[in-house]
Residue, then its C-alpha position, 0 to 999 in steps of 0.5 A: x671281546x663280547x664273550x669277555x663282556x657277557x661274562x663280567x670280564x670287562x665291567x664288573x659282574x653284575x653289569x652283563x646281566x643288567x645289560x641283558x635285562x630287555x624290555x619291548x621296543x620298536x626298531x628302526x623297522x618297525x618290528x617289536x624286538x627286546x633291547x637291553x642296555x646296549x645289547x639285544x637277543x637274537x635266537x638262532x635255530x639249534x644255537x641258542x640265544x646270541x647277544x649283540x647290537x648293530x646300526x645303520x649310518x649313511x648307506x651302511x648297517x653292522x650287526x655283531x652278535x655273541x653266543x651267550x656262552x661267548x664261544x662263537x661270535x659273528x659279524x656283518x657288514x653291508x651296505x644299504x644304499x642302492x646308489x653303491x655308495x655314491 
């Protein structure tokens, strides 16, 4: 799905790149990240840049990210509580 949206195939063609569009934000861990509308880049070594967006709720966190040519995307799920959820 996220290859189908940086593409224009979901919303129309100009909307990827304003999403891409970053400025410099802090993040919930305090580092400065880009972050775009919905969407920020991550570079991965010998990948190239990935496009994507996670969050945290109630002792969980997901990331989701897609290669910016949409052909490999990854996902992860974990839980951040230390209690295990309890």
């Amino acid at each position: 799905m996220r290859g189908k949206l940086l593409a224009g195939e979901i919303v129309g063609p100009p909307s990827p790149a304003q999403m891409q569009r970053t400025v410099p934000v802090v993040s919930q861990e305090g580092k400065t990240i880009d972050y775009g509308l919905g969407l920020h880049p991550t570079e991965a070594t010998g990948q190239g840049t990935f496009w994507g967006h996670g969050g945290t709720v109630w002792g969980a966190g997901a990331l989701a990210m897609t290669r910016a040519d949409g052909v490999f995307t990854a996902t992860a799920i974990t839980r951040t509580d230390s209690a295990g959820g309890r």
